[in-house]
C-alpha positions as CSV (number, residue, x, y, z in Angstrom):
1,X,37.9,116.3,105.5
2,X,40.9,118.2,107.4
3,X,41.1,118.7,111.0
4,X,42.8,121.8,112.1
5,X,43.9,121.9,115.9
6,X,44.9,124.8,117.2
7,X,46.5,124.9,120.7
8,X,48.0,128.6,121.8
9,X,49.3,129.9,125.0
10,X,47.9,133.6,124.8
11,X,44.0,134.6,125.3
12,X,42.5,135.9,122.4
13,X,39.3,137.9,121.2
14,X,36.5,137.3,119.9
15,X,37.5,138.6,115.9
16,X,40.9,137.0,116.8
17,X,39.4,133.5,116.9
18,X,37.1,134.6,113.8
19,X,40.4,135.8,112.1
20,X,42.1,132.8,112.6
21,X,39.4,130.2,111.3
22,X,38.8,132.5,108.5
23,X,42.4,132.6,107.5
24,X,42.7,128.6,108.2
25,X,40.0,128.3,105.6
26,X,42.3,129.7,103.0
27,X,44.9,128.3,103.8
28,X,44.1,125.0,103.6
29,X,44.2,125.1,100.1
30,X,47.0,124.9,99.9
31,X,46.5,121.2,100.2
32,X,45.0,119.8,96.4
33,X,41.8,118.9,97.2
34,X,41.4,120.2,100.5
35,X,38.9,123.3,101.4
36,X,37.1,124.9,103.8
37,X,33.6,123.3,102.8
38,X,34.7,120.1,104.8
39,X,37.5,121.8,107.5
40,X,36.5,121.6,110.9
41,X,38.7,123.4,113.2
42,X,39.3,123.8,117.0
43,X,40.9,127.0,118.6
44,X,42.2,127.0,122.5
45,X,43.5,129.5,123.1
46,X,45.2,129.8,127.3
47,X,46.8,126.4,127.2
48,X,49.4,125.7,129.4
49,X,51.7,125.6,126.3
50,X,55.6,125.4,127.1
51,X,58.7,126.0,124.5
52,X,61.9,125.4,125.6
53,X,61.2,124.9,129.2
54,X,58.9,128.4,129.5
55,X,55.4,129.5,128.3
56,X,56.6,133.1,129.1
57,X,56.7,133.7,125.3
58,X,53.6,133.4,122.8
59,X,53.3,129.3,121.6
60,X,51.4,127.7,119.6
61,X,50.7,123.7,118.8
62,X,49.0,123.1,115.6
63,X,47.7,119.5,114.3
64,X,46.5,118.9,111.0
65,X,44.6,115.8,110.2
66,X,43.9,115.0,106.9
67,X,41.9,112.1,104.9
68,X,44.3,110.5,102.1
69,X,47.9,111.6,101.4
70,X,49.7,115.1,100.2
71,X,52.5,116.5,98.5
72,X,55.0,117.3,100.8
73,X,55.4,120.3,99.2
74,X,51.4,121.1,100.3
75,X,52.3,120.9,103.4
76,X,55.5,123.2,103.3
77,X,53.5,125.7,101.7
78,X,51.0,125.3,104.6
79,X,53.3,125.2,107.1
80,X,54.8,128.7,106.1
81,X,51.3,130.1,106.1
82,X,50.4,129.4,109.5
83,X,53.4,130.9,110.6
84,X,52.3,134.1,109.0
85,X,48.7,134.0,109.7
86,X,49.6,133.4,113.9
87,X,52.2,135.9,113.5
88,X,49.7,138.8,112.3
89,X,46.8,138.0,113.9
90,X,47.8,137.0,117.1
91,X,51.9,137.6,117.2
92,X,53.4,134.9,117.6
93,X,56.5,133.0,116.0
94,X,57.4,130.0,117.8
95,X,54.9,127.1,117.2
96,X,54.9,123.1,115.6
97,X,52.6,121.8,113.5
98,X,52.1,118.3,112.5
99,X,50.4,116.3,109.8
100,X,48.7,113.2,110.2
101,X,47.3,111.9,107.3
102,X,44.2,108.7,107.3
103,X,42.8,106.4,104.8
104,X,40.0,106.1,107.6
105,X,37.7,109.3,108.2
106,X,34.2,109.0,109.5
107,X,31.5,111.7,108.9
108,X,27.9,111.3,110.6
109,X,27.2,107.4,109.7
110,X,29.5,106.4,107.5
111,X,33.0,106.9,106.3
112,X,34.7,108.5,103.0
């Protein structure tokens, strides 16, 4: 039951986007337990994005949500590979991401 929000300061294409949630799907394995059968994720791309005090250079905000807890070293591991999958698919090196983790995560009716 991850979330993956994706916030980035550049346009991209079509197979960009594709690329990226593709690539998201893998790596949120890194998480025990986690995969892409229950990962929803949202890409917007052209947000008004600024890094120390400019958005002249390529940005990105990622937020993870995730239902229970992880190993800190998960999310190391993760955080490393979304550096690498921005930087080849859509260049670029500067970004956050955070981690918020839940006991509480509704799907359709109910909740897990």
């Amino acid at each position: 039951m991850p979330f993956i929000d994706c916030k980035l300061n550049v346009d991209i294409t079509k197979e960009q986007e594709t690329e990226l949630k593709d690539e998201f799907g893998k790596a949120i394995e890194l998480i025990p337990g986690k995969s892409e059968h229950w990962l929803m994720v949202n890409i917007q791309p052209k947000c008004a994005l600024y890094f120390r005090g400019s958005n002249e250079k390529p940005t990105a905000m990622i937020g993870i949500t995730v239902y229970g807890r992880a190993n800190p070293n998960a999310y190391d591991a993760l955080t490393a590979r979304f550096h690498t999958i921005l930087s080849n698919v859509v260049n670029i090196e500067d970004m956050y991401v955070s981690y918020s983790e839940t006991s509480n995560f509704g799907y359709n009716q109910s909740n897990f």
